[in-house]
N, C-alpha and C positions, 0 to 999 in steps of 0.2 A: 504494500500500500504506500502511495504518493505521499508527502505530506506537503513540501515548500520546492522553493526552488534551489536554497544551499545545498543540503546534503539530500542528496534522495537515494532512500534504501530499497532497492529491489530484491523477493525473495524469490531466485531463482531454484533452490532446492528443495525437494520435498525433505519432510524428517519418513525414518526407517525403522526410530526407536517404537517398542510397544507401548512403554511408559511415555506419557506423555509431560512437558513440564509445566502445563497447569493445572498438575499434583502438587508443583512447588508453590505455585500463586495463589494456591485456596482461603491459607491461612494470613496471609503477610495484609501487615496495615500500609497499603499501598499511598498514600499521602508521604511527599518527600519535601525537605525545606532546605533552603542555605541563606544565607547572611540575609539575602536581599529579596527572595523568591519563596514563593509558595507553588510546589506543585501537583495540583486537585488532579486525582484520575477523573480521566473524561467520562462526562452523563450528560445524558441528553439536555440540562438545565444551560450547559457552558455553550450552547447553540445562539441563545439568545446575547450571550457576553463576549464571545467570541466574533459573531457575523461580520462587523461591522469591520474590525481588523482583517480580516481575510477577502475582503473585496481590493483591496490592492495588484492592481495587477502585477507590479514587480515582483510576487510574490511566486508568479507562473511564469515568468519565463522562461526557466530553463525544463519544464516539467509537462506531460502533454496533457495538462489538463486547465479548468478553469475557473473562475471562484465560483462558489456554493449559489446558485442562481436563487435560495429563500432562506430566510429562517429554519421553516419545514423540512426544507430537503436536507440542511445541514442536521438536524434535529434526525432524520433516519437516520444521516451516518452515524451520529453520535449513539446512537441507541444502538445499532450495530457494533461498534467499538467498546461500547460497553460490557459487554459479554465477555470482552478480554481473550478471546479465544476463536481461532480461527472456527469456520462451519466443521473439519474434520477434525476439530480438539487435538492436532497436530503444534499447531503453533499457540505461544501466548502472543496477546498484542497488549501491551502497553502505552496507554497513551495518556500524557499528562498535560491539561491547562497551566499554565502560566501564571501566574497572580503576582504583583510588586508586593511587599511586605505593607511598604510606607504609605502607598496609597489606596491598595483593594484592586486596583485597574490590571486587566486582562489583556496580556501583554502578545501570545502566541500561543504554541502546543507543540510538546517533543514526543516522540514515538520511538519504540521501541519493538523489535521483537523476535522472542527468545524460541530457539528450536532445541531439538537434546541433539547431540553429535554434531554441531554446525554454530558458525561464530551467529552471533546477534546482530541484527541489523540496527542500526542507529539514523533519524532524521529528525527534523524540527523545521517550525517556521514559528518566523517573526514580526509582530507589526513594524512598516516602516522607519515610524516615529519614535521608535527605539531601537532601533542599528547603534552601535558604535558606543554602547556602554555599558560592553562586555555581558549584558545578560543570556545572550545563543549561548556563549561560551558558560556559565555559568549554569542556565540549566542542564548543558548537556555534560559536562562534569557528574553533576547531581544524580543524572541517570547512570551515568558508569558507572559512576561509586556503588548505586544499586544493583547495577546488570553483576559485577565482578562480587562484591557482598552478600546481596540477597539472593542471587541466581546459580551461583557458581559457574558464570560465562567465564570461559576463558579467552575468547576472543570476541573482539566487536567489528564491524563492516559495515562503509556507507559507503554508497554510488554518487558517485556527482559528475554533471557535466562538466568537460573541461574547457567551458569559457566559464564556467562559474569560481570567477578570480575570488571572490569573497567567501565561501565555502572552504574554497582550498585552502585558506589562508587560516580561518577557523579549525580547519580537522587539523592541519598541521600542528598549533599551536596548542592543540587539546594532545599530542605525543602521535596521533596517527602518522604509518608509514606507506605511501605509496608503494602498492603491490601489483598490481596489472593496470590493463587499459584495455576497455574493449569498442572498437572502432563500430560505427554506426549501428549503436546499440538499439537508436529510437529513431523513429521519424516522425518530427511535427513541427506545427506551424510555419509551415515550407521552409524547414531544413531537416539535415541527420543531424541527429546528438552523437558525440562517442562518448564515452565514459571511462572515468577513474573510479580506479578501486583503492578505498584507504580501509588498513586495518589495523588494530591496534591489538596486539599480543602479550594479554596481563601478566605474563612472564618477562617479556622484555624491559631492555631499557627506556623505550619510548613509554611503555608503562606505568615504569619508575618514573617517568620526570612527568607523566599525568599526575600519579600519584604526591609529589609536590606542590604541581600549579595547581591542584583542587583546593589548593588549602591555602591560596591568595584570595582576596575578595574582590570581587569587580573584574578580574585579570583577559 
């Protein structure tokens, strides 16, 4: 599933496990916070708080899709994601609202999602009018720290187009390592996308120096 136009996580693999991992998500108090952020698992209420930020079209351009043409239609999806669980209880999906601490205002949505024998996918979007004061970065730390803690991921993976200058720049700074490229992965709005692939390997040293910048605030 699509979320933004930074990082977009495509699940190209099926999982093969019997056990599924939302055996692991049954129990867990999914609400996660940092310095400056609140982030609500998505319900269908965050349709109506949300809307308004996701009409942005920057928000699509690198991604082949479009913003949520009502309230209503966002409010299915949201009810759909709420389930947290793919329709073949294969995958969990994780997806978390946004919130400013200081003000209550609904800022974007990070996604996640977790398969057993297969890294995690990682995406987010964000309202415009808050680019560039380090919250992308900040929620999606939040989410690692979960996927590697709460999930025992040991790898994470996000797809990004490679004009998408400000993504790349964010996964980098978050420890991901560029690991493949795959050439005309999509085709829309009258062009091919190729795509990067970034992973980050919670054994690694790129790991290690996530595992430090998580613990700057703002960063």
């Amino acid at each position: 599933m699509n979320l933004e136009c930074y990082a977009r996580a495509r699940s190209r693999e099926r999982c093969a496990a019997s056990r599924t991992v939302n055996e692991m998500d049954a129990n867990r108090d999914c609400t996660l916070s940092s310095s400056r952020l609140v982030l609500e698992p998505i319900q269908a209420r965050h349709s109506e708080l949300l809307f308004e930020q996701l009409q942005d079209p920057s928000l699509y351009r690198y991604i082949p899709t479009e913003p949520p043409t009502s309230p209503s239609a966002l409010r299915a999806r949201y009810e759909r994601l709420a389930k947290r669980q793919s329709p073949d209880g294969c995958e969990t999906w994780l997806n978390w609202a946004i919130r400013l601490r200081a003000t209550g205002e609904y800022i974007g949505a990070v996604q996640a999602t977790v398969r057993p024998d297969a890294p995690a996918l990682l995406a987010y979007e964000l309202g415009a009018a808050y680019r560039g004061a380090g919250y992308a970065a900040e929620a999606c730390r939040t989410v690692m720290r979960e996927l590697v803690d709460g999930y025992g991921v040991s790898e994470i993976r996000a797809y990004v187009d490679t004009r998408n200058e400000r993504s790349i720049r964010l996964l980098e700074r978050l420890g991901f390592d560029r690991t493949g490229q795959i050439p005309n992965a999509d085709y829309f709005k009258g062009a091919s996308s190729d795509e990067y692939i970034y992973s980050l390997d919670a054994f690694s040293k790129a790991a290690q120096r996530f595992d430090r910048s998580r613990r700057s605030v703002g960063s």
